[in-house]
C-alpha positions, 0 to 999 in steps of 0.5 A: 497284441499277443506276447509273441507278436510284441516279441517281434519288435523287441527282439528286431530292437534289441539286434540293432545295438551294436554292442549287444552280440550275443542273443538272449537265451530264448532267442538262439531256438527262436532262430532255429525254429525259424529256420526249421519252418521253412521248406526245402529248397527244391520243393520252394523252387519247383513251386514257384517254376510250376514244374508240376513235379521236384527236380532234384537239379533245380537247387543251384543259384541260378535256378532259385533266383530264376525262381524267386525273381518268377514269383517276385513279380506275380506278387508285385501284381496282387498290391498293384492290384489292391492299389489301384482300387478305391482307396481312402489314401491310408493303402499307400501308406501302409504299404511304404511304412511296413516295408521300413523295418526291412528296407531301412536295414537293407543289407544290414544282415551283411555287418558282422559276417567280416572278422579280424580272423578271416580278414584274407578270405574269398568269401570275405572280400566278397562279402565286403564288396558287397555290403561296402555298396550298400552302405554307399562307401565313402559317403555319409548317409548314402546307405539303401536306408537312407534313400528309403527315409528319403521316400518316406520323408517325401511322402509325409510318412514319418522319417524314422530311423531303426531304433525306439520309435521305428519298433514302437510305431503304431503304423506298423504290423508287428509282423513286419518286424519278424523277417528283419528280426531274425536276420538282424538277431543271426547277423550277431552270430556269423559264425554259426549262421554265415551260409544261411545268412548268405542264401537269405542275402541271395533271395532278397537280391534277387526279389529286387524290388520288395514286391508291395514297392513294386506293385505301388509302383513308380509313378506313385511312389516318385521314384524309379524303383530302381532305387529301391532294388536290392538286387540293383548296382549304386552309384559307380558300382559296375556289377550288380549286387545280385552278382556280388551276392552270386559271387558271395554264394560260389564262395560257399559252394565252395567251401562245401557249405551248399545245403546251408546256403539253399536252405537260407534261400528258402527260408528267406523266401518262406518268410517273405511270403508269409509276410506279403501274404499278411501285408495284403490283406491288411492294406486290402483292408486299408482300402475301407473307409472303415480302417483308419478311423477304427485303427485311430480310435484303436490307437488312442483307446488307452489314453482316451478312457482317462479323459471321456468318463463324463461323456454319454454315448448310448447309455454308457460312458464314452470311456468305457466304450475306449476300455472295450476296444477290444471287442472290435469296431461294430458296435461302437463305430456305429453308435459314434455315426448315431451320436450328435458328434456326427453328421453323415455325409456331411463333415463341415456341420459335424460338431466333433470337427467343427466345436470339438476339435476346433480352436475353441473346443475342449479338443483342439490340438488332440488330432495331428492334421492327417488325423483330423483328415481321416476322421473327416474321411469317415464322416464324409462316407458315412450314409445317411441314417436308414441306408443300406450298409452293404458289406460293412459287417463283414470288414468290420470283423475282419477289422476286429482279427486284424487289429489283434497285430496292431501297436500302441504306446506302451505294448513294446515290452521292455528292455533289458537294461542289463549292462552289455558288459557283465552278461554272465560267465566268466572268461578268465584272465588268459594272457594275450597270446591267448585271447587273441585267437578268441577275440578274432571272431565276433561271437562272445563266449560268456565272459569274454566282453567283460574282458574286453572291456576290461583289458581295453580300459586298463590300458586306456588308463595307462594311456592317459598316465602323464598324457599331458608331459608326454612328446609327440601328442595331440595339442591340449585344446581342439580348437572348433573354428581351425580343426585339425588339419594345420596340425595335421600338416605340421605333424607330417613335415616333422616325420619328414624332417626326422627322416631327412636328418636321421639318415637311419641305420639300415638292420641287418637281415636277420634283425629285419626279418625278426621285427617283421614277424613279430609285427605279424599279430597286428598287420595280420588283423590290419584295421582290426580296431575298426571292424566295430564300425561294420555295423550299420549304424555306424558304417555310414554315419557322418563320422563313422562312414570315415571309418568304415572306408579306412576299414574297406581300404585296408582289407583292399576294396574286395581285390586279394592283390590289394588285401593288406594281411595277404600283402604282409604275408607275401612278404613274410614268405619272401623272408622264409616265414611261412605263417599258418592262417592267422584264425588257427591254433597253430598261429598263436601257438608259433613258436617264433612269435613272442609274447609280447607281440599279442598285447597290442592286438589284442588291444585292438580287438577289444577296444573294437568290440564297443564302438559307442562306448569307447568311440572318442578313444577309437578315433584318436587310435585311428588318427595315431595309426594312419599318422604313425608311418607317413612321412617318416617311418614307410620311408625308412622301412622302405630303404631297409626292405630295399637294401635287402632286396624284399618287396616294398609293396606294404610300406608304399601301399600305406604311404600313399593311401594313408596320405595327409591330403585326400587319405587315411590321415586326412579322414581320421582328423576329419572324423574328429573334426565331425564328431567334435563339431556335432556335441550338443551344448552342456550348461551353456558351453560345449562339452567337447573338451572331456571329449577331447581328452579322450581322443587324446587317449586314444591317441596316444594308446598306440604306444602308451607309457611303459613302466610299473606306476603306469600299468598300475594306474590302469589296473586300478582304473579297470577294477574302479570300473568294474566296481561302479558297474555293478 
């Protein structure tokens, strides 16, 4: 397998890491050359409509969905065609595991186009509204990749997940990983490739049903292929994802961005072709008797040279007949039917599956059952010594091309172990105010994960300074058998009973208006601490599909009227404060805003950038966020908002829906509660409580100790750091 074709599976690996965002060197021009391969727009479009002539109206959405959804169907055909033929029972299975790099990341190239910065825009309340239905919010494990897994689990094809063992499976054609690949590696660079990411979006929902899935078909796959529709609603979801990806593609057409976006559509639909178009004929080929004993003995060559060295076949060592795989199947398929291993025709008396292979044999357990299956297979096929063996020589060169895209242990090249953090460059030591305007997008600069990291440490450190002398915080101790929910319940009628006895002093409206806007900075970015968990594998895991809900809930669910940034910016307005998009220069440099005011933000984007990393510490963030208000702090904010005749909408907003019960404060514990359950043992007892003791970090890093010995122990904690990475 060529280095280019192994690249595939590397580079579809390496986009997975959700804290590996910036690309390697070679892969931004791989991305653009990419690109650059596909045809224009209205040329791919007048093709497949077969209007005979271009037709420079036929480029908007409609006209190419028209178009791909044309050709989606006649490709459907070509496999139902090729499977409904003989078949030796590997076409099926082919077919279901190379359309899994692609569809168990259905919609992942989705994750990173919403930011912190841009968290009031259209686009972005569509994106989300769209990519939110994917992930099957509010339910772990209810993403369109789940449901795939679920088919292949159904159809003994190995339940696998992106990751290692996926890019490295032998069932798979390298191929199949470059489309998903490229769209995995451009989802890591929203901001440059956000139009073009959108059009690709548009061509998958309206292809629907990947077409090797539907030319299988339901009744053989046991399922509706409904489930399988990219372009179809989930659950409750009233409007189709083809008519959110619509609503998505208006929002760039919009923004002038059109070309961008028809471009990405034909460049999606020039890959998916070539993909189909190499899938058929490999699954053509599957049809044969031939392919899956010769793809077996393929797979197995490397590790089998070692142990066969002694074994005669036709005058040379069998092993050497595994090192010459490469030379293709014909002259050793053949000898192996010629061996006394076999008898053609006739499996039960061939000594390779009776004596070899057997409880007794020198080979027992080598070959799993469905590899026992294919070698019985082949025997039972094989004519008799002397018969006419047809067109045998032509597929078995066509066996020797194909196996050129073929994997096996050990071709996936390896990874790159360089830590995510020290990537190169340098970022300097801005303050806060200006950072934060860089940290709102989700593209690195060179250097700037390392201040992230950084930053987000040293005030970790300073967190856990006295943590366990300090009021007010998470119990010492999780306890595995109550949780967190009867604390969480006391927590909540202690806010209540401050409120009820504090009878706070109302400011007056000066001092109102001014704390309301040097809170800007952070509500402006509200569930900015979370948007790590847009990433696919996180959004819905057991505990992270809490967060990404939380995330959904505080950006409004796809609705303006409910987007919380809009709604603090509306009052804001109705305070005289007329503040410039939060992503703009103009909006860090706001005179108005004090410095200060850009620490705790910051914070947020930072820690926000390593989800894995720096998980425990997020959940425990999260809980203190949701907590802070409810009960106590919404109330008196909303008899001060009141007194001066100023919308209450946000403060209600957030005291209803981060309620103790069924809201925010309620999943924040329950995500801990899930994650601490699900430790694996560690010498003999569970490590929850090292992890514990930094959700109890993150939980007090909302409001960390002020003070000269606390700041130094984080600056001394972050360089320690720094040291022991390198």
């Amino acid at each position: 397998m060529s280095v280019s074709e192994s690249e595939h599976r590397a580079a579809y690996l390496r986009a997975l890491d959700p804290e590996w965002p910036r690309p390697r060197e070679d892969e931004l021009p791989r991305l653009l050359a990419a690109l650059a391969e596909a045809p224009a727009a209205e040329a791919l479009a007048t093709e497949a409509l077969a209007t005979g002539e271009a037709d420079a109206e036929l480029t908007g959405p409609d006209e190419l969905v028209a178009g791909v959804r044309e050709w989606s169907a006649a490709e459907a055909l070509v496999f139902r065609e090729i499977l409904a033929g003989p078949s030796t029972g590997s076409a099926q299975a082919r077919v279901l595991a190379n359309c899994a790099p692609l569809a168990l990341s259905a919609g992942a190239w989705l994750q990173w186009l919403p930011s912190a910065g841009d968290a009031e825009s259209e686009l972005t309340l569509r994106v989300l509204a769209l990519y939110a239905s994917d992930v099957g919010v509010g339910y772990p494990h209810a993403d369109r990749g789940s449901d795939y897994r679920a088919l292949l689990r159904a159809h003994r094809v190995r339940d696998e997940t992106p990751g290692p063992r996926l890019a490295g499976s032998d069932r798979i054609e390298s191929a199949a990983f470059r489309f998903p690949a490229l769209l995995l590696a451009m989802s890591r660079l929203p901001r440059r490739f956000r139009p073009e990411l959108l059009g690709a979006d548009l061509c998958l929902r309206a292809v629907g049903v990947l077409p090797p899935l539907a030319g299988a078909g339901a009744d053989a796959l046991g399922v509706p292929l409904g489930l399988l529709d990219l372009g179809a609603a989930r659950w409750d979801e009233p409007r189709p994802a083809l008519e959110l990806s619509l609503a998505a593609a208006e929002a760039v057409l919009a923004a002038g961005d059109g070309a961008r976006l028809r471009h990405g559509f034909a460049w999606a639909w020039h890959e998916l072709r070539r993909w189909c178009a190499g899938l058929a004929r490999e699954v053509r080929l599957a049809t044969h008797p031939d392919y899956d004993v010769w793809r077996l003995i393929w797979t197995r060559a490397r590790q089998a040279a070692v142990y066969h060295g002694g074994f005669p076949l036709e005058g040379r060592p069998l092993a050497h007949w595994f090192a010459d795989v490469d030379a293709g199947p014909g002259a050793f398929l053949d000898a192996l039917a010629r061996s006394a291993l076999v008898r053609p025709g006739q499996p039960d008396r061939s000594p390779l599956l009776t004596g070899l292979i057997g409880e007794k044999g020198r080979m027992f357990r080598v070959f799993t059952e469905d590899e026992v299956a294919v070698l019985r297979r082949w025997i039972a096929q094989l004519p008799p010594p002397g018969a006419e063996v047809g067109a045998a020589g032509s597929v078995r060169e066509e066996l020797h091309r194909a196996q050129r895209s073929w994997s096996r242990n050990g071709d996936l090249p390896e990874a790159d172990h360089r830590s995510t953090v020290d990537q190169g460059g340098d970022f300097g030591s801005p303050s806060p105010r200006a950072a934060y305007r860089t940290l709102l997008g989700r593209e690195d600069p060179p250097g700037l994960r390392r201040f992230a990291h950084d930053y987000a440490t040293r005030w970790l450190a300073r967190s856990r300074y006295g943590l366990d002398r300090a009021p007010g915080q998470l119990p010492p101790r999780w306890d595995p058998e109550t949780g967190l929910r009867a604390w969480l319940a006391a927590e909540h009628e202690r806010h209540s009973s401050e409120h009820e006895a504090g009878r706070p002093r109302v400011p007056d409206r000066e001092a109102l208006v001014e704390s309301t806007l040097q809170l800007a900075p952070l509500i402006m970015i509200d569930g900015g601490w979370l948007q790590g968990f847009t990433d696919h594998q996180h959004a819905s895991s057991a505990s992270g599909h809490f967060l990404f809900q939380t995330y959904w809930d505080e950006l409004g669910n796809g609705v303006r009227e409910l987007n919380h940034p809009g709604i603090y910016r509306d009052l804001l307005r109705e305070m005289g404060v007329d503040l410039p998009p939060t992503d703009s220069p103009e909006f860090t440099a706001w005179p108005g805003l004090h410095d200060e005011s850009f620490e705790l933000p910051v914070y947020w984007l930072c820690v926000s950038r390593f989800p894995r990393t720096f998980l425990p510490e997020i959940l425990g963030l999260n809980l203190a966020m949701e907590l802070s208000g409810v009960g106590g702090g919404y109330r008196d904010s909303r008899i001060a908002l009141r007194h001066h005749g100023f919308s209450t909408q946000f403060v209600d907003l957030h005291n209803t829906i981060d309620n103790v019960s069924t809201g925010h404060s309620a999943w924040a514990v329950d995500a801990i509660d899930g994650y601490l359950a699900e430790l694996p043992p560690l010498a003999g007892r569970r490590d929850d409580d090292a992890v514990w003791q930094r959700v109890r970090t993150g939980y007090r890093s909302l409001n960390p100790p002020e003070g000269v010995v606390a700041t130094l122990c984080g600056t001394v904690r972050a360089r320690t750091t720094r040291y022991a990475r390198r």
